[in-house]
C-alpha positions as CSV (number, residue, x, y, z in Angstrom):
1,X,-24.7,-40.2,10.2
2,X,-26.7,-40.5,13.4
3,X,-29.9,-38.6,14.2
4,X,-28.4,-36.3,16.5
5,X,-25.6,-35.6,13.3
6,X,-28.8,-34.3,11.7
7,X,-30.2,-32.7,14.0
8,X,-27.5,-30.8,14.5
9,X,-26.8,-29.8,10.8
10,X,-30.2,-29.1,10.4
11,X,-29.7,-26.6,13.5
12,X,-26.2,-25.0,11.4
13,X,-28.1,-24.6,7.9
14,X,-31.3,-22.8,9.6
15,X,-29.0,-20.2,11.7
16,X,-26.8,-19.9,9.2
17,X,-29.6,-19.3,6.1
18,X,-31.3,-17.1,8.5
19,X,-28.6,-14.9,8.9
20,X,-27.9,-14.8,5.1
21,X,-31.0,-13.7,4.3
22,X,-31.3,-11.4,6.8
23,X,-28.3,-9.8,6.1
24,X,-29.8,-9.6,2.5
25,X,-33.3,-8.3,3.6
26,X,-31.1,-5.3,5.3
27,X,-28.8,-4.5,2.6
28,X,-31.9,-4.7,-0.1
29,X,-33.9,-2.4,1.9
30,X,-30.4,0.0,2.5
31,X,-30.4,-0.4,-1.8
32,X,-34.3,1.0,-2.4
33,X,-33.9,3.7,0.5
34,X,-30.4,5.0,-1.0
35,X,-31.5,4.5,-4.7
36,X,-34.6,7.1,-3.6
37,X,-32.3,9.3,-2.7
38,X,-29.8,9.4,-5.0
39,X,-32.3,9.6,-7.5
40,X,-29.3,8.7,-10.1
41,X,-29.7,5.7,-11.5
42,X,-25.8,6.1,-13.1
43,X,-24.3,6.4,-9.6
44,X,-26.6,3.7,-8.2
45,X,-29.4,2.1,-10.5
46,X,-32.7,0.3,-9.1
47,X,-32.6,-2.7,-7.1
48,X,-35.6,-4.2,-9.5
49,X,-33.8,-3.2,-12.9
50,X,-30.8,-5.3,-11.4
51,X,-32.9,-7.9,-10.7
52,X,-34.5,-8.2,-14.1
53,X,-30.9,-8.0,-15.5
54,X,-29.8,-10.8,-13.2
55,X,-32.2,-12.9,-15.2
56,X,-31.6,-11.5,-18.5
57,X,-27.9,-12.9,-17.7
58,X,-28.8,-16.0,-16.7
59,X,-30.6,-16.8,-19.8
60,X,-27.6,-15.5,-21.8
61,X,-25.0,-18.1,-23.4
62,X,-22.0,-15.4,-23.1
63,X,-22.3,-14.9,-19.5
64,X,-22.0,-18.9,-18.7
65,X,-19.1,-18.9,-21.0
66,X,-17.6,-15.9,-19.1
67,X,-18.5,-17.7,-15.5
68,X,-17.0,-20.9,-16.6
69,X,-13.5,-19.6,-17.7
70,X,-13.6,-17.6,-14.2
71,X,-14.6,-20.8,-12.4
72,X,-11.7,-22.4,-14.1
73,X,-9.5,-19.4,-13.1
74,X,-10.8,-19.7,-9.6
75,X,-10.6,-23.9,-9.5
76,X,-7.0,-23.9,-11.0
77,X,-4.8,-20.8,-8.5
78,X,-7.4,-22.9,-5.7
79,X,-6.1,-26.2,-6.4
80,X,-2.3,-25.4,-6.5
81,X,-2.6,-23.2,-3.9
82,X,-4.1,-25.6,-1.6
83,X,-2.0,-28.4,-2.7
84,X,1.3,-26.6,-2.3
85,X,0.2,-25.2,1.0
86,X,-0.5,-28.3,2.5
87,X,2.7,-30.2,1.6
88,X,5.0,-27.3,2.5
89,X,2.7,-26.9,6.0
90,X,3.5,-31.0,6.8
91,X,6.9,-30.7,5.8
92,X,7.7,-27.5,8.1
93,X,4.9,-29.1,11.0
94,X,7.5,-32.1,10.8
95,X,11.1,-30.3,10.5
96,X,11.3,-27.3,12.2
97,X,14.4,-26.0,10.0
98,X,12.4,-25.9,7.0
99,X,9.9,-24.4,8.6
100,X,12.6,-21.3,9.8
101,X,13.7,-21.3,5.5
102,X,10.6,-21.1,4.5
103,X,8.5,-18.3,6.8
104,X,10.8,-15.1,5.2
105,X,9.2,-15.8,1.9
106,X,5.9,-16.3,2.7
107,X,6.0,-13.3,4.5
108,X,7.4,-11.5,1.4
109,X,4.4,-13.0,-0.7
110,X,2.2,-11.8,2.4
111,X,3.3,-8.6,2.1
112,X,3.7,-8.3,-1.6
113,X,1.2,-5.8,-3.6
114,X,-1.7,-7.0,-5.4
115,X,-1.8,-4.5,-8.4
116,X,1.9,-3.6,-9.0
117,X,2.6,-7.4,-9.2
118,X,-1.1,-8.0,-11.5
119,X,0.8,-5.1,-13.9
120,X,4.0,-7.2,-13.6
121,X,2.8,-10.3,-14.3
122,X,0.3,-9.3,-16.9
123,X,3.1,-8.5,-19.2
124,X,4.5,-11.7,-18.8
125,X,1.9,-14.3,-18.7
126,X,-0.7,-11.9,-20.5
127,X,-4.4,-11.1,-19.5
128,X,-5.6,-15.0,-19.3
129,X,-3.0,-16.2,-17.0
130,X,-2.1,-13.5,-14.6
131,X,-5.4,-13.7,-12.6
132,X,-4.4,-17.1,-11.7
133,X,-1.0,-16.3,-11.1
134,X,-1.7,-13.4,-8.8
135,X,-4.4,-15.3,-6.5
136,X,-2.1,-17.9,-6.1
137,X,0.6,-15.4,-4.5
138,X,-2.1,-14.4,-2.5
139,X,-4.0,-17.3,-1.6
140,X,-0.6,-19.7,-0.9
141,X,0.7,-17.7,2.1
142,X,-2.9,-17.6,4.2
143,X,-3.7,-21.0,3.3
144,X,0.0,-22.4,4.3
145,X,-0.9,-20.5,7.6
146,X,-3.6,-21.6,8.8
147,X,-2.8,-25.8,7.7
148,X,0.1,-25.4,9.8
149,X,-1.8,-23.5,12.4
150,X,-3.9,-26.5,12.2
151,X,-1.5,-29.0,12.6
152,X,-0.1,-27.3,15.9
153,X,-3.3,-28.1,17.2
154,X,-2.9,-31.8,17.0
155,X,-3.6,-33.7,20.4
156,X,-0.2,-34.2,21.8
157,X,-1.1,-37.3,23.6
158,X,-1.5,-39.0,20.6
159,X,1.7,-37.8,19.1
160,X,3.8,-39.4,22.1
161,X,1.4,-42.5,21.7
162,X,3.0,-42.6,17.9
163,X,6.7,-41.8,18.9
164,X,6.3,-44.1,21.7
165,X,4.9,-47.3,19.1
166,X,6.8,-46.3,16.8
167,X,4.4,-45.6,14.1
168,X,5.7,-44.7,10.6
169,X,5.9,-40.9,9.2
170,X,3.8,-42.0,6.7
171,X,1.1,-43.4,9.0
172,X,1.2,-40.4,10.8
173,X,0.6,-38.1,7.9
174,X,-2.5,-40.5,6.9
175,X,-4.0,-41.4,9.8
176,X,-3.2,-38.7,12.2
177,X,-2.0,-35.6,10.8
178,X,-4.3,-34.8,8.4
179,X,-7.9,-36.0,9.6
180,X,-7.4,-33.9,13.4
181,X,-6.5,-31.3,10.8
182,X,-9.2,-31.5,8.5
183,X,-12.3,-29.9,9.7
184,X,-10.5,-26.3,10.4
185,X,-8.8,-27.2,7.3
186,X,-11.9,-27.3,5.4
187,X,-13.6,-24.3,6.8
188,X,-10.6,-22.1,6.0
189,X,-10.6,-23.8,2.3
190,X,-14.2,-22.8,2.2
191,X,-13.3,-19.5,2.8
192,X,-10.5,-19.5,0.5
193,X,-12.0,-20.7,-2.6
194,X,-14.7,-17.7,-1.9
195,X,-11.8,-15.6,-1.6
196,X,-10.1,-16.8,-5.0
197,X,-13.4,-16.3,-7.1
198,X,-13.1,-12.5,-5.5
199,X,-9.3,-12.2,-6.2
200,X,-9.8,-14.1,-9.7
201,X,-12.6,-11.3,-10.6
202,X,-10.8,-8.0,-9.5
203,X,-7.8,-9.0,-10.9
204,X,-10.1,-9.9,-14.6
205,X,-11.4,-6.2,-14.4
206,X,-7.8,-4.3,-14.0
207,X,-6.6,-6.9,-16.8
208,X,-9.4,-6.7,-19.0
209,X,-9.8,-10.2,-19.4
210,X,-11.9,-11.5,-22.5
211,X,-14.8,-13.7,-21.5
212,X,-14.5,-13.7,-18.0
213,X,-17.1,-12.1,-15.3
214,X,-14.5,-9.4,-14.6
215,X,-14.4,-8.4,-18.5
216,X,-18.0,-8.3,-18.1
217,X,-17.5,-6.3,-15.1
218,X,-15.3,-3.6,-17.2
219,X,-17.6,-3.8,-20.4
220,X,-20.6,-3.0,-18.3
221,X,-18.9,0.1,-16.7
222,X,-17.2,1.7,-19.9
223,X,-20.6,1.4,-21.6
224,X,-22.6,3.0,-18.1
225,X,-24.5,-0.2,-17.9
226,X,-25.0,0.2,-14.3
227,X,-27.8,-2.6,-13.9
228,X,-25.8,-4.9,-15.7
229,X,-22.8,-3.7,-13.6
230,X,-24.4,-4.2,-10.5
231,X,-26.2,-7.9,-11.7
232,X,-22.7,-9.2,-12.4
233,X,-21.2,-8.1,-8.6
234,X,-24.1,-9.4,-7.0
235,X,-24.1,-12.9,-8.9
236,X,-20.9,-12.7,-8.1
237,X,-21.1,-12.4,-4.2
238,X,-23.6,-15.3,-4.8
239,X,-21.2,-17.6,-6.0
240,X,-19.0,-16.7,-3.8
241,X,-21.2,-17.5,-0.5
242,X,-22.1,-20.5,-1.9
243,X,-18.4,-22.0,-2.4
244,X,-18.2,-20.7,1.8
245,X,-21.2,-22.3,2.6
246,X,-20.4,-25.5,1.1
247,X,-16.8,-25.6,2.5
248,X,-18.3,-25.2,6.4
249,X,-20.9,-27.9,5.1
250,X,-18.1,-30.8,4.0
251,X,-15.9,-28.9,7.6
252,X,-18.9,-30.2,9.2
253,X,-19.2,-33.8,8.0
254,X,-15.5,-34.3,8.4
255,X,-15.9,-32.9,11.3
256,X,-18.5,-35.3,12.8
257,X,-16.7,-38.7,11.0
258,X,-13.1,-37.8,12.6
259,X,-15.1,-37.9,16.4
């Protein structure tokens, strides 16, 4: 990577830090100012006590147990998801028929309801699996969107440069397809995976899930353990922010080798 490459990283990480925390700094201060006056810690406990319980948690061998088997959750509907989206995208970027078959149902998944198909699919595949099974159905469709979007954006002077030397499908795929692809395809991956760790969760609280950060979630609230509540959404939206983050980080790097 060149200077400039680093310079201009350097640039991305400082606006984009800055902006996280102060976004933070503004939503911490709108936490003390409506905790005042609420005066209710049940309905909205203090920003400190949180804090101190986000530590308490992070010392404790249950809740890394319960993040991992919601990472895993998160890593497995991500993976297929991703995978499945991108061959289906090159396959209907590269024959147009199949790309006609194939748009009716991912509108149907699109436009298919998150809790009435959780409460389907939890009594078949029970409270460990349906979290993965319903943020796939959600994930698939927007990430099969934008890859093909992607694709579509593909310099069409080198496409008629490949029909016009002949270069093989598979060549195409490898060497032309996928890297001018890649960059928006990472950023919207980056995104994704955030948005699988906050399908994963929601969908672990409405099932219940054992040892997972949404069954943490759902103990917390039946026992009113609002700091503990409110420690577990905000390590949460943590985790989440980092997976975006580091998604526009790799979008970047890719981004910088395909040029």
């Amino acid at each position: 990577m060149s200077k400039i490459d680093g310079k201009q990283l350097k640039k991305i990480l400082f606006k984009n830090v800055a902006a996280v925390l102060i976004a933070a700094a503004v939503l911490v201060v709108v936490w003390i100012v409506a905790h005042a006056a609420v005066g209710n810690d049940l309905l909205l406990p203090d920003f400190f006590d949180c804090m101190r319980q986000v530590g308490v948690l992070l010392k404790d061998g249950g809740f890394w147990l319960a993040f991992w088997h919601t990472l895993s959750r998160v890593l497995i509907a991500f993976v297929f998801s991703f995978a499945l989206a991108l061959i289906f995208a090159l396959i209907a970027y590269m024959v147009p028929w199949f790309c006609r078959i194939l748009s009716p149902a991912v509108s149907m998944l699109r436009s298919l309801p998150t809790l009435a198909v959780l409460l389907i699919v939890l009594v078949w595949a029970g409270a460990a699996k349906a979290p993965i099974v319903v943020a796939f159905m959600t994930l698939f469709p927007s990430l099969y969107a934008g890859i093909l979007a992607a694709l579509s954006q593909v310099d069409g002077e080198l496409l008629e440069m490949s029909r016009v030397y002949k270069v093989s499908m598979k060549k195409r795929v490898l060497q032309l397809y996928i890297p001018s692809a890649a960059p928006y395809v990472l950023r919207e991956a980056g995104a994704a995976l955030a948005f699988a760790l906050k399908l994963i969760v929601s969908a672990e609280v409405l099932a219940n899930t054992w040892k997972s950060l949404g069954g943490l979630m759902q103990e917390a609230k039946l026992f009113y353990e609002m700091p503990t509540l409110f420690a577990l959404v905000v390590l949460t939206f943590v985790v989440g922010l980092a997976l975006e983050i580091l998604g526009a980080i790799t979008a970047f790097f890719v981004e910088r080798r395909v040029k």
